[in-house]
C-alpha positions as CSV (number, residue, x, y, z in Angstrom):
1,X,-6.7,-45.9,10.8
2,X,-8.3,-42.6,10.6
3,X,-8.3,-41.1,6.8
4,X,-7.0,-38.0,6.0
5,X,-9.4,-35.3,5.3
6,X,-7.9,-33.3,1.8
7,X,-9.8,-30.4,0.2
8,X,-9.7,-30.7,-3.5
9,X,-12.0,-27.9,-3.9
10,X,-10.7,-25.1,-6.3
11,X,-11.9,-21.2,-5.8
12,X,-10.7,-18.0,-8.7
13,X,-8.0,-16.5,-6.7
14,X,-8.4,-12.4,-6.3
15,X,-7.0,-9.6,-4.1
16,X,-9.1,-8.3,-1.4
17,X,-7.8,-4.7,-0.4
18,X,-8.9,-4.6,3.0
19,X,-7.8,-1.9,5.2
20,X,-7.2,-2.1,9.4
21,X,-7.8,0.9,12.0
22,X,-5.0,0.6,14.2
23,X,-6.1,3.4,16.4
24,X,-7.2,1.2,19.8
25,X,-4.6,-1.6,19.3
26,X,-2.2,-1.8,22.5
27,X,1.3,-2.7,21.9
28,X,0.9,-5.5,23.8
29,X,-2.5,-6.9,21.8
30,X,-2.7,-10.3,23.7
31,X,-2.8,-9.0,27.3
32,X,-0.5,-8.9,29.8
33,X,1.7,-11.4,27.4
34,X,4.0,-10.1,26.0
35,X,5.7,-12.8,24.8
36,X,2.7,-14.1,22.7
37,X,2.3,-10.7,21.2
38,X,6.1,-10.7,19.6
39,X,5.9,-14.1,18.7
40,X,3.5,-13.4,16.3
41,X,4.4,-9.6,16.2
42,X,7.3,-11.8,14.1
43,X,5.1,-12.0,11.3
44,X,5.0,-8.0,10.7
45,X,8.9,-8.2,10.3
46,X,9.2,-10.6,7.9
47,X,6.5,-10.9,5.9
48,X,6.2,-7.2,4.0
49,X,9.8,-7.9,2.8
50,X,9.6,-11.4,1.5
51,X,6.0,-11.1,0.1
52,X,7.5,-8.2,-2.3
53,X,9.8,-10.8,-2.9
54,X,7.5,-13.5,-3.8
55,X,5.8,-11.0,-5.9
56,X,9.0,-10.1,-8.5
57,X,10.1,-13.6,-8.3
58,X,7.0,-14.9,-9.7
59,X,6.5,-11.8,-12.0
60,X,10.1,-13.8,-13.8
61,X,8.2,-17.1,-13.6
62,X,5.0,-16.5,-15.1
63,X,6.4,-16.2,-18.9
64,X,7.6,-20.1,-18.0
65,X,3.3,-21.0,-17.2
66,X,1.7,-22.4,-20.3
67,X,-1.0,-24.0,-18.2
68,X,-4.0,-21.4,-18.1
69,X,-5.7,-22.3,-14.8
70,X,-2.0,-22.2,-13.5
71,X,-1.0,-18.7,-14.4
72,X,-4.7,-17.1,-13.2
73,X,-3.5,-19.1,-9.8
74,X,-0.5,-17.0,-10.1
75,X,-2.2,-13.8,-10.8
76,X,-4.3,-14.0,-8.0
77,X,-1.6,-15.1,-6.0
78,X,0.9,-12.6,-6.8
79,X,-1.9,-10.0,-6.2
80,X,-2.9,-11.6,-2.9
81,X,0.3,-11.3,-1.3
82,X,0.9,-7.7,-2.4
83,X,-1.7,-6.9,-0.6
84,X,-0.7,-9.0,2.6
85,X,2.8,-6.9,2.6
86,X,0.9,-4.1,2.5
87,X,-1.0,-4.7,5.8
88,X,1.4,-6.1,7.5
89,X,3.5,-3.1,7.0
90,X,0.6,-0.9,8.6
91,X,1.6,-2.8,11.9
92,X,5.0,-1.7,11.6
93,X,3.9,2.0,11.4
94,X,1.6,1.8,14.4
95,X,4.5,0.2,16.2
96,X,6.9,3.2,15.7
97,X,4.2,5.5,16.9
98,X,4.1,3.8,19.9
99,X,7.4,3.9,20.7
100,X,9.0,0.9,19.3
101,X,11.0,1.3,16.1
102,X,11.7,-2.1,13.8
103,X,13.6,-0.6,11.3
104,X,16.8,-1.8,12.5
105,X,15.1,-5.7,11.7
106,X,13.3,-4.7,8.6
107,X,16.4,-3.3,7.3
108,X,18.2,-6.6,7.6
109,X,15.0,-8.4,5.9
110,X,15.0,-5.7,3.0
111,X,18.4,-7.0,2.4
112,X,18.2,-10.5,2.4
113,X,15.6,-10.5,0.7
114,X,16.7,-7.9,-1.9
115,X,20.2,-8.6,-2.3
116,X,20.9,-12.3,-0.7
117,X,18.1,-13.6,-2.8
118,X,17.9,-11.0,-5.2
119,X,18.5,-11.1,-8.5
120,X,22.0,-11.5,-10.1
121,X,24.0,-10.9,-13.5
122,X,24.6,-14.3,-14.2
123,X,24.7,-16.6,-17.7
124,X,21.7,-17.5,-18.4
125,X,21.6,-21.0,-17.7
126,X,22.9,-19.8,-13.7
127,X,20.2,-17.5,-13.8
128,X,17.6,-20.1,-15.0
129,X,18.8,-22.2,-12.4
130,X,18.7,-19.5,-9.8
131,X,15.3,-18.9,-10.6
132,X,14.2,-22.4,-10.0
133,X,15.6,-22.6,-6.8
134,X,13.9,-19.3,-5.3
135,X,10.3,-20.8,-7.2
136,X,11.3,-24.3,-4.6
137,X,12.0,-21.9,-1.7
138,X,8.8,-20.1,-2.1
139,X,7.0,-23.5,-2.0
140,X,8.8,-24.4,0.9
141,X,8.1,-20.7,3.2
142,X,4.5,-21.5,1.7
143,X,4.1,-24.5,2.7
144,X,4.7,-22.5,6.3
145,X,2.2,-19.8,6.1
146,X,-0.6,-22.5,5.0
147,X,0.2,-24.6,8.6
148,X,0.1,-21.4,10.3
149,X,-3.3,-20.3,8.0
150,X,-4.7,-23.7,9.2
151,X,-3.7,-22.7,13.1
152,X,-4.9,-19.6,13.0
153,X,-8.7,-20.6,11.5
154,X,-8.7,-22.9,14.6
155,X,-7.3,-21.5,17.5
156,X,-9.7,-20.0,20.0
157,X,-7.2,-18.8,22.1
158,X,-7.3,-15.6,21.2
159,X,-11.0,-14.9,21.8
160,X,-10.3,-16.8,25.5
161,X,-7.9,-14.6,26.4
162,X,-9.1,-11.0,25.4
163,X,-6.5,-10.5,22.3
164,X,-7.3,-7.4,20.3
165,X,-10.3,-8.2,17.7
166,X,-8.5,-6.1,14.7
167,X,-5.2,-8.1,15.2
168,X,-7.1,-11.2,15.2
169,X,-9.2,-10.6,12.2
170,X,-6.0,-9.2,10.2
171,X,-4.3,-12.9,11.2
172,X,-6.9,-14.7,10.1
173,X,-7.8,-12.9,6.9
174,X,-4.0,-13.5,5.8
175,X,-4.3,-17.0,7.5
176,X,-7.6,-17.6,5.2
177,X,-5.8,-16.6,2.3
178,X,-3.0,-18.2,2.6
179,X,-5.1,-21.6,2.9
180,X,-6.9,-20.4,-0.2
181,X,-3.7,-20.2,-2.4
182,X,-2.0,-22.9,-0.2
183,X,-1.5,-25.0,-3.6
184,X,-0.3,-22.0,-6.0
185,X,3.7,-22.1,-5.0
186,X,3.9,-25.7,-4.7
187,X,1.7,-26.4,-8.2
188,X,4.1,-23.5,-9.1
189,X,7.3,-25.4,-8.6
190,X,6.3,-28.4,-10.1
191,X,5.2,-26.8,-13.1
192,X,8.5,-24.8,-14.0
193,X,10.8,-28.0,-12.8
194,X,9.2,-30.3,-10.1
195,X,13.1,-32.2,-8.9
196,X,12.5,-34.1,-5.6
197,X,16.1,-33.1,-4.9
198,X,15.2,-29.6,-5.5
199,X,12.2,-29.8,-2.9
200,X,14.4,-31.5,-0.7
201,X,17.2,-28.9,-1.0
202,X,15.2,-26.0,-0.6
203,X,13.1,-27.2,2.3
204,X,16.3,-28.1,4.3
205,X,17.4,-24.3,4.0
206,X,13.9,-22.6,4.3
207,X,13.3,-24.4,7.6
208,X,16.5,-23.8,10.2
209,X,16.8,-20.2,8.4
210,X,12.9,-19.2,9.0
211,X,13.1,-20.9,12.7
212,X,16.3,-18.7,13.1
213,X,14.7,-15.4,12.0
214,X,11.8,-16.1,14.5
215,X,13.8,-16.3,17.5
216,X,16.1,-13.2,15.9
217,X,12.7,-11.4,16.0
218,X,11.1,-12.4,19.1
219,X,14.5,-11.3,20.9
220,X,14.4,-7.9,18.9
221,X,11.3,-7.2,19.9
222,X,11.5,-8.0,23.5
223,X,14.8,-5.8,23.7
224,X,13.1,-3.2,22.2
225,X,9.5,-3.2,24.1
226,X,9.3,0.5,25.6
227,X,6.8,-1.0,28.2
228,X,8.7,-3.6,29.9
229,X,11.5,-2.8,32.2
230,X,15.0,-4.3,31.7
231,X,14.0,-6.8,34.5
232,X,11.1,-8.3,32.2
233,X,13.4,-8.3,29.1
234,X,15.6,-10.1,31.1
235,X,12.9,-12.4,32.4
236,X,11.3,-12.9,28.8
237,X,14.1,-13.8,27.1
238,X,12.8,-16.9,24.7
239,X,12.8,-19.9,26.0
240,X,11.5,-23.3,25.1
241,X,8.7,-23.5,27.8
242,X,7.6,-20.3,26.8
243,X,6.1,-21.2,23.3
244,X,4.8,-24.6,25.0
245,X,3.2,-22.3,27.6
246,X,1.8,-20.4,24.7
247,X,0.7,-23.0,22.6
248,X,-1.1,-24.5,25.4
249,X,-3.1,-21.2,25.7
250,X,-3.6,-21.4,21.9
251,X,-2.0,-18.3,21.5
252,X,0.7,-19.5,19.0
253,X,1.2,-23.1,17.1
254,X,3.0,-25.7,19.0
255,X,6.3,-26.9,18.4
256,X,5.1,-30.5,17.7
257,X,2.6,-28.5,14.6
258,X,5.9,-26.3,13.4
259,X,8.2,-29.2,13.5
260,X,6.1,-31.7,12.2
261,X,5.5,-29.9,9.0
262,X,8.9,-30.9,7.8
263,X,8.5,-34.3,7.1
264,X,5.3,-34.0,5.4
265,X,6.6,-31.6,2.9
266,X,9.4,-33.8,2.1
267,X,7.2,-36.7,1.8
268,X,7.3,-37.7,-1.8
269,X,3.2,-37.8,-2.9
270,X,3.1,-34.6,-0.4
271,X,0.5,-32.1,-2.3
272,X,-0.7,-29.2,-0.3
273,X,-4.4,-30.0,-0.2
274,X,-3.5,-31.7,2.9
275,X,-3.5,-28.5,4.5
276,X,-6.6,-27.1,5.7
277,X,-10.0,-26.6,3.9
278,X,-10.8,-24.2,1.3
279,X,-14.4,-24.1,2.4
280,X,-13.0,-22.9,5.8
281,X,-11.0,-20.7,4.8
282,X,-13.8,-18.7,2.5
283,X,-16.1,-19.2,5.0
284,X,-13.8,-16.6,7.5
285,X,-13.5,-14.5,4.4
286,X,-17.0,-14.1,4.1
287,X,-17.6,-12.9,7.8
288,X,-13.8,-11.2,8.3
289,X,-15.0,-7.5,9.6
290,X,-12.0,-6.4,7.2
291,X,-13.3,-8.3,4.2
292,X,-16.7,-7.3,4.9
293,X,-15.9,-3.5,4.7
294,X,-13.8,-3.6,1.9
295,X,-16.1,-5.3,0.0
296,X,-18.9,-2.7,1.1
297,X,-16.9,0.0,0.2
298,X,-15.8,-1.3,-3.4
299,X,-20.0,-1.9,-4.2
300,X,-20.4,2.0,-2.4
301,X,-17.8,3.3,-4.5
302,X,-19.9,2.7,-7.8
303,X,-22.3,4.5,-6.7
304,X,-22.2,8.5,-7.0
305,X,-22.7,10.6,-4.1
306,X,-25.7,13.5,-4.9
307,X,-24.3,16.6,-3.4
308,X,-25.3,20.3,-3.7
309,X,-23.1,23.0,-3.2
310,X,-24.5,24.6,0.0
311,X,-22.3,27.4,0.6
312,X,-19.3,29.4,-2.0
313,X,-16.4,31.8,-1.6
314,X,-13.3,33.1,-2.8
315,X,-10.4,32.5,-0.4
316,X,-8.0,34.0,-3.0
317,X,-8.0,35.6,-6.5
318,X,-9.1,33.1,-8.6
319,X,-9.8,30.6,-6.3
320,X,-13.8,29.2,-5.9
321,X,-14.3,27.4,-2.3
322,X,-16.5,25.0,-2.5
323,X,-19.2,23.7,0.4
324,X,-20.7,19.9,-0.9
325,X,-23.4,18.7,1.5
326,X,-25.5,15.4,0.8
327,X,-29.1,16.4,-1.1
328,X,-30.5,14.5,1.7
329,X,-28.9,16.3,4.5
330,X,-27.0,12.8,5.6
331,X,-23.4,12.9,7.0
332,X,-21.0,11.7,3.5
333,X,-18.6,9.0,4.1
334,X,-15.3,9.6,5.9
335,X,-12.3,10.9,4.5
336,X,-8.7,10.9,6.0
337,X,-6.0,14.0,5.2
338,X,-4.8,13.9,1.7
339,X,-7.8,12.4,0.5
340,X,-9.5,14.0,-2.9
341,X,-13.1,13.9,-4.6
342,X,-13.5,12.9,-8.7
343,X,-16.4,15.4,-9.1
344,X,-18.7,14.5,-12.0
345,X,-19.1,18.0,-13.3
346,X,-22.2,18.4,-15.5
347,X,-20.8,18.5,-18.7
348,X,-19.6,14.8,-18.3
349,X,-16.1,15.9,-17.3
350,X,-14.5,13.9,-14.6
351,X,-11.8,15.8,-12.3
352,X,-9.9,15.5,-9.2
353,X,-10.1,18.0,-6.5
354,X,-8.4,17.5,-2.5
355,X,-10.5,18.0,0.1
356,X,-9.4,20.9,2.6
357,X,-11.5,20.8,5.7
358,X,-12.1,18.7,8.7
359,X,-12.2,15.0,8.3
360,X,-13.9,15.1,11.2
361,X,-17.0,17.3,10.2
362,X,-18.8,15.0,8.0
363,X,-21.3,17.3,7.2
364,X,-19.7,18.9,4.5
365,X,-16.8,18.4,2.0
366,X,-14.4,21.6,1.1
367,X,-12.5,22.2,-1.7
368,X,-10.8,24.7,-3.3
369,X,-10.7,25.2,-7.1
370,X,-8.2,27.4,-9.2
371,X,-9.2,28.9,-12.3
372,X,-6.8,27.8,-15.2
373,X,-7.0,29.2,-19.0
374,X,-4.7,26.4,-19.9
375,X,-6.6,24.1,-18.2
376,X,-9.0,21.4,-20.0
377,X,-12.8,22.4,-19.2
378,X,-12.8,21.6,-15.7
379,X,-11.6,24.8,-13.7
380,X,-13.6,27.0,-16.1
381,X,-17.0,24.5,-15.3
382,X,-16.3,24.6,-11.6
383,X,-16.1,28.5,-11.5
384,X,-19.0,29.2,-14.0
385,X,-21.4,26.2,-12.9
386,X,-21.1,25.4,-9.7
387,X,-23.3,28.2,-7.5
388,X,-24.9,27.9,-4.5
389,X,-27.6,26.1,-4.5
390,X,-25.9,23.7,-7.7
391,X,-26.1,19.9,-7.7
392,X,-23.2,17.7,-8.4
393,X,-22.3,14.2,-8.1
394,X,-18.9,12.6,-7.0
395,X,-17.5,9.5,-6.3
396,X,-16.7,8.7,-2.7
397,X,-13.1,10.1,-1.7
398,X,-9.7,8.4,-2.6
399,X,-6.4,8.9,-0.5
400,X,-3.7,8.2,-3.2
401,X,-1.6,10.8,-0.6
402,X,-1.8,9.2,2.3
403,X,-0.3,11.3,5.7
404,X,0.3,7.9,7.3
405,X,0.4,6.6,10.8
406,X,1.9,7.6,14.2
407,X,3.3,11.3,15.1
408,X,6.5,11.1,13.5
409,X,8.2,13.7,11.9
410,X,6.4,15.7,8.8
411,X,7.8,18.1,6.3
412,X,5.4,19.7,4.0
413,X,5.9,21.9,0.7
414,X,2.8,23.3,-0.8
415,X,2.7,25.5,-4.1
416,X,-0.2,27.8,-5.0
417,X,-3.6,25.7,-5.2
418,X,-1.5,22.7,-4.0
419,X,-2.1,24.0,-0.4
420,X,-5.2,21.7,-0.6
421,X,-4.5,18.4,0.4
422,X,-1.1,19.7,2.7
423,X,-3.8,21.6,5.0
424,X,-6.0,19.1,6.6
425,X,-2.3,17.2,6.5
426,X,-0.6,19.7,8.7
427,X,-3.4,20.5,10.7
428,X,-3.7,16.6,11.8
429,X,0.6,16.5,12.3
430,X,0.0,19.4,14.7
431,X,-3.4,17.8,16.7
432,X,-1.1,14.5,16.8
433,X,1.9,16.4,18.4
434,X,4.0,16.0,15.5
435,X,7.1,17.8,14.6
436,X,6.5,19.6,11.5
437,X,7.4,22.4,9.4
438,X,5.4,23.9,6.2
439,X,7.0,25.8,3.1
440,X,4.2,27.8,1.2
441,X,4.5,29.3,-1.7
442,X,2.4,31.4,-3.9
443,X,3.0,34.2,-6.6
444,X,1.2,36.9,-3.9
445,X,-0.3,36.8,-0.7
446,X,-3.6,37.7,-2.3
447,X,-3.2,34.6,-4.7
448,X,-2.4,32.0,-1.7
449,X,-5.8,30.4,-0.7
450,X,-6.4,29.7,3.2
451,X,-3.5,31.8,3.9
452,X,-5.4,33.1,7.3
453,X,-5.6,30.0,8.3
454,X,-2.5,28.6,8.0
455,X,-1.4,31.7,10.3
456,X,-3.6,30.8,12.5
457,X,-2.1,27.1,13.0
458,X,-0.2,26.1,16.6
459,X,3.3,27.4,16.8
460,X,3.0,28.5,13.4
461,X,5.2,31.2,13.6
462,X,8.1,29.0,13.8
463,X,6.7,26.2,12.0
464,X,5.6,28.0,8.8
465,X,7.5,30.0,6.1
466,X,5.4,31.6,3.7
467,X,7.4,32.9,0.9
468,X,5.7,35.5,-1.7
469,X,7.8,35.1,-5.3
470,X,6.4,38.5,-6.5
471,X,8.6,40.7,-3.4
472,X,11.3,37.5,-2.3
473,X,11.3,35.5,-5.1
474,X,11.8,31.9,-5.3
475,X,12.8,29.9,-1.9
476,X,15.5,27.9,-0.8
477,X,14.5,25.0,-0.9
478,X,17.8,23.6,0.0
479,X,17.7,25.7,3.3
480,X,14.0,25.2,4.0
481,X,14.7,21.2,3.5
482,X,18.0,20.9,5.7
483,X,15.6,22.6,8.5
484,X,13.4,19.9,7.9
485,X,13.3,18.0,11.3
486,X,15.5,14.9,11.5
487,X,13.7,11.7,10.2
488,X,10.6,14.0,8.5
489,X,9.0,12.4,5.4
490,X,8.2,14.8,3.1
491,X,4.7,15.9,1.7
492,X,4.7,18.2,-1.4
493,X,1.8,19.3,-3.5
494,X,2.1,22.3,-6.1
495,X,3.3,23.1,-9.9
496,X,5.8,20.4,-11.5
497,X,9.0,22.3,-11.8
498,X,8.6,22.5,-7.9
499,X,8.4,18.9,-7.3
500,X,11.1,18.4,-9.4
501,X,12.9,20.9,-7.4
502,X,11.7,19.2,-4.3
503,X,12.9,15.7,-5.5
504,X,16.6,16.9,-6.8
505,X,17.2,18.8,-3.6
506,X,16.3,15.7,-1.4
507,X,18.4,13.4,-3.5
508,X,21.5,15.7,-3.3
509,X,20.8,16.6,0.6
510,X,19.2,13.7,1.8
511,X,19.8,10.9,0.5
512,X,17.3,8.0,1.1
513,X,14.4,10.6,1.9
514,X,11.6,10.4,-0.1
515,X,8.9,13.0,-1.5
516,X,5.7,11.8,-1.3
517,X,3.7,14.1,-4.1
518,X,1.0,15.1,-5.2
519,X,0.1,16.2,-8.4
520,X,-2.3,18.2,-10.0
521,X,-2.9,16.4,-13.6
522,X,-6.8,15.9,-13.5
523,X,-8.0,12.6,-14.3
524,X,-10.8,11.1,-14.8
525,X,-11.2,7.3,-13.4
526,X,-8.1,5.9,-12.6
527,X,-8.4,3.4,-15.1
528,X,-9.6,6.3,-18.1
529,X,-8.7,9.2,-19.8
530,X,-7.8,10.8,-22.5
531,X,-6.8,8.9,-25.6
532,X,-3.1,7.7,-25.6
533,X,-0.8,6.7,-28.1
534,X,1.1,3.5,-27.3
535,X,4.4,2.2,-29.1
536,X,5.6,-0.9,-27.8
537,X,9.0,-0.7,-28.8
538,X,10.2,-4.1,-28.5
539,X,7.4,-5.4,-31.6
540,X,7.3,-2.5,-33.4
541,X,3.3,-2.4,-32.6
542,X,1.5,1.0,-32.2
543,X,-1.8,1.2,-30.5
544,X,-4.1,3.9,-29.6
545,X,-6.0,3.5,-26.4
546,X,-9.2,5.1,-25.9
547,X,-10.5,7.3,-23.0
548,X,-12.6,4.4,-21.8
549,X,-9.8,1.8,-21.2
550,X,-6.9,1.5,-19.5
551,X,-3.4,0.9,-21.3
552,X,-3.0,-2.5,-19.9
553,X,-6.3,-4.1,-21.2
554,X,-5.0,-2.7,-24.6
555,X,-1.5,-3.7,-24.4
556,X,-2.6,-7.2,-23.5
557,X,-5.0,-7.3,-26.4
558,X,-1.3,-7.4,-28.4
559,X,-0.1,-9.0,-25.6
560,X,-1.9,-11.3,-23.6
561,X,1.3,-12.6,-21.6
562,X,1.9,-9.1,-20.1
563,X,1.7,-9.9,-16.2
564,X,-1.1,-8.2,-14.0
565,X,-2.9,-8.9,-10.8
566,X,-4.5,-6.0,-8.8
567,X,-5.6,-3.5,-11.8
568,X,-5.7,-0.9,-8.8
569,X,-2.3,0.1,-8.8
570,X,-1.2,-1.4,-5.6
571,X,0.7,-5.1,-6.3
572,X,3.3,-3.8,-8.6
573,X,2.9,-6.5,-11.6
574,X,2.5,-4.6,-14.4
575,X,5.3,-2.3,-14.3
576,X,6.8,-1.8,-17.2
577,X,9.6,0.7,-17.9
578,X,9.5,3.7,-19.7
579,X,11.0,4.3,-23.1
580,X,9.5,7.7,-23.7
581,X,6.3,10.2,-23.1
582,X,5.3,11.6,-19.8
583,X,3.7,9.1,-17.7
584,X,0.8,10.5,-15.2
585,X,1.3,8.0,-12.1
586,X,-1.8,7.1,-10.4
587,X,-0.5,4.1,-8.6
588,X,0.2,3.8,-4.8
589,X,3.1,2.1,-4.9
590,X,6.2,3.2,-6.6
591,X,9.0,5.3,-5.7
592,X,10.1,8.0,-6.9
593,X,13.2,6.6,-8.5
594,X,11.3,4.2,-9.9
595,X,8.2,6.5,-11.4
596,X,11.5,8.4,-12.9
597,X,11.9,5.3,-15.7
598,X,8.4,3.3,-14.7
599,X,5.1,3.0,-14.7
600,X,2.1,0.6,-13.8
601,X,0.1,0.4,-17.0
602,X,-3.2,-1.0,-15.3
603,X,-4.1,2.6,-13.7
604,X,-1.1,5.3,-15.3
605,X,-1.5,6.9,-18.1
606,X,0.1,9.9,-20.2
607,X,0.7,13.6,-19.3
608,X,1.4,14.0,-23.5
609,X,-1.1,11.7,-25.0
610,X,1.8,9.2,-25.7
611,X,4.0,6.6,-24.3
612,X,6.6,4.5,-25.5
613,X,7.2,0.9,-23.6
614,X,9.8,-1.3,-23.2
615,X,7.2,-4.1,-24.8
């Protein structure tokens, strides 16, 4: 009798924010297969939806983890698949730009996994209980992704037949992971209540409904593929010896490797360690091209860039352009539309300027700096300081405004100075062959910075509608929104009274589009600065929280229950809502409705030097 291998090894759980270029990756990533590309294209629908899910159900469960070891587990975990819904979603956005649109499915997984398995006003013994059962479901869909993790390490079908390398490596990376934390949910469960009923219950549900949701989305997909005629649909309708013929190829896991998984889970000493190797799993980690890069570019980021400003000029009235070239003469690292530059002025100020030029000229960085009086130091330093000929250090750029994937539909609104980041934004939407339109706004034409060259832009002269408020006064923003193509998101960048206006107008016109904005606030590391006044209103405690720490290490100094994973502003953890002050949002992640009444504490801070949390 051969033994079973377990790996009892243990490794500290932490999210790796790894990033995937998209750009060369066919629709049909495992050639001329189709039907091995949707199968696991499956993943892409599913997963984004029910990781945030994983995510807020386990933010509820951690206040019931005494064990220490445990609750770090959790933490990592929770942080780790944050960051897998985050990729995953990518996918989906290179898929619409290439002609195949999943909302329709995604749609149905937000709401099941939102509302079906939500959270519900119940007593609270039904919502203890509910809680319980989602922690056993999550064990059981885990249970999944760590036989799948294991398949994906091993499989060598991909390499055989010519799959797409960045697909592969963003399988495996999750794959790896999910092996890594393979024993968190299930540890998890057994911690917080452990029933062998439970187990049984919850695996007896997860199973038929997962298996069902697969086939849903391989058929969805297959309808949907804009490169196969209806003759192929027809043809490649799943069948049963399709996934054998697959799983022979190596392509996907065999039947006999889903199906078996059942009964081991519900066997009653079952422990997860019986699922692939930990050693295996870091070993991919260490070599995943993904991994690799992000980790490279979290060691670069701590490092300054040396620039010199090689070349100044005023675009406007009271705006400085700024040429940064390397004091070496090298090309500076790349940079993507919306992306911005914390300059390290000399004074020791920190502050955030966009970059405006070419993302593809690496030679040089652009900005464009408005002089404030009301401003604090850095405008004034920028003007005065930085000549030609002046050396300056910055860290390496940050997109916290992303344009995002594909040629869909833009709508931009810029204000003054805020024309910035929307410039190299539009000027990408229109090289892409996007539909777009751009508002700009500005006191006078002689005030509005790179106003030439936004004339100058394709088609602008149906496109673009420059508005002066000195001669027309303020726009209609109502009019210049329902113009707004059909399906646009929205970029707008400018003075806060006009995102306000922005926002209000999209929720009374629009309903369900979102602004994506941009502010102004300059701030110094997105984990510093300036000193903030705390009240956590639920203890009565007030604290004051220096320039050189971030609200959550403070808050958990108080409180060292208060959840967290990422600390970059991406997992969503720490939110907490918002009793009173002026939050600055620095985070990636929230919505707009939601930054209206909360805020992520590890990287937010105060646009009033105070806060006041629901703590």
């Amino acid at each position: 009798m051969t033994e079973l291998a377990v790996s009892t090894e243990h490794a500290p759980l932490q999210a790796r924010r790894v990033t995937f270029d998209w750009t060369e990756t066919p629709l049909h990533w495992v050639p001329d297969d189709p039907f091995s590309t949707h199968m696991i294209n499956v993943l892409h629908l599913l997963l984004p939806a029910g990781e945030k899910w994983f995510v807020d159900v386990y933010k509820q469960a951690l206040p019931l983890v005494r064990d220490p070891q445990l609750r770090e587990d959790m933490i990592g975990f929770i942080g780790q698949e944050a960051v897998h819904s985050q990729a995953h979603s990518t996918v989906l956005d290179h898929m619409i730009a290439q002609g195949l649109d999943p909302s329709p499915y995604t749609a149905q997984m937000d709401w099941f996994f939102e509302h079906l398995l939500g959270n519900h006003t119940a007593p609270p013994m039904a919502t203890a209980w509910w809680l319980k059962e989602r922690v056993a479901v999550i064990a059981a869909i885990e249970h999944f992704t760590a036989v799948l993790g294991k398949w994906v390490l091993d499989a060598r079908g991909f390499e055989q037949y010519g799959a797409d390398p960045v697909m592969v490596d963003l399988l495996r990376w999750h794959g790896a992971e999910e092996v890594e934390h393979r024993s968190v949910a299930f540890d998890v469960f057994q911690h917080v209540d452990g029933g062998y009923p439970r187990r049984l219950r919850a695996m007896t549900t997860v199973f038929p409904t997962m298996f069902w949701l697969w086939v849903r989305g391989v058929k969805f997909f297959i309808a949907n593929d804009p490169e196969l005629t209806p003759a192929q649909r027809k043809v490649l309708e799943p069948k049963m010896k399709d996934w054998v013929r697959a799983a022979k190829a190596d392509l996907v896991p065999s039947p006999k490797e889903i199906f078996s998984a059942v009964p081991r889970y519900m066997r009653k000493r079952y422990h997860p360690t019986q699922e692939g190797s930990t050693a295996k799993a870091l070993a991919y980690l260490a070599g995943s091209p993904a991994a690799r890069a992000a980790a490279a570019q979290a060691e670069a980021a701590t490092k300054p860039l040396h620039l010199v400003v090689a070349d100044r000029r005023t675009p406007a009235e009271g705006v400085a352009e700024l040429l940064l070239t390397s004091a070496d003469g090298a090309d500076l690292p790349a940079w993507e539309p919306g992306a911005h530059l914390d300059l390290l002025l000399p004074s020791g100020l920190v502050r955030q300027y966009s970059l405006c030029g070419d993302p593809a000229d690496l030679s040089g960085y652009r900005i464009g700096v408005r002089l404030t009086e009301d401003s604090r130091g850095g405008s004034k330093e920028v003007h005065e300081m930085l000549v030609a000929g002046a050396s300056v250090e910055a860290h390496r750029p940050r997109n916290r405004f992303p344009l995002g994937a594909g040629k869909g539909p833009r709508a931009f609104v810029a204000g003054g100075i805020g024309i910035t980041p929307i410039l190299p934004m539009v000027r990408e939407s229109a090289a892409r062959g996007s539909d777009w339109r751009l508002l700009y706004i500005g006191r006078s034409a002689e005030t509005m910075p790179f106003l030439d060259e936004i004339k100058a832009l394709p088609e602008a002269e149906k496109r673009v509608t420059v508005v002066t408020t000195d001669t027309e006064g303020l726009p209609d923003l109502a009019a210049a929104l329902e113009s707004a193509p059909h399906g646009a998101v929205v970029h707008v960048c400018g003075p806060e009274p006009l995102m306000d206006a922005v926002v209000a107008t999209l929720a009374e016109l629009r309903p369900g589009v979102e602004a994506r904005l941009e502010r102004f606030h300059p701030a110094e590391d997105s984990a510093h600065g300036d000193t903030v006044e705390v009240e956590l209103r639920r203890t009565g405690a007030t604290l004051t929280v220096p320039a050189d720490r971030s609200v959550l290490s403070a808050v958990r100094d108080r409180l060292p229950d208060v959840a967290y994973s990422c600390e970059q502003g991406f997992c969503g953890t720490c939110k907490v809502r918002v009793l009173g002050g002026t939050p600055e949002h620095r985070d990636a992640l929230l919505s707009v409705d939601e930054r209206a009444e909360s805020m992520l504490i590890c990287v937010s801070r105060s646009q009033d030097g105070k806060l006041v949390l629901d703590l």
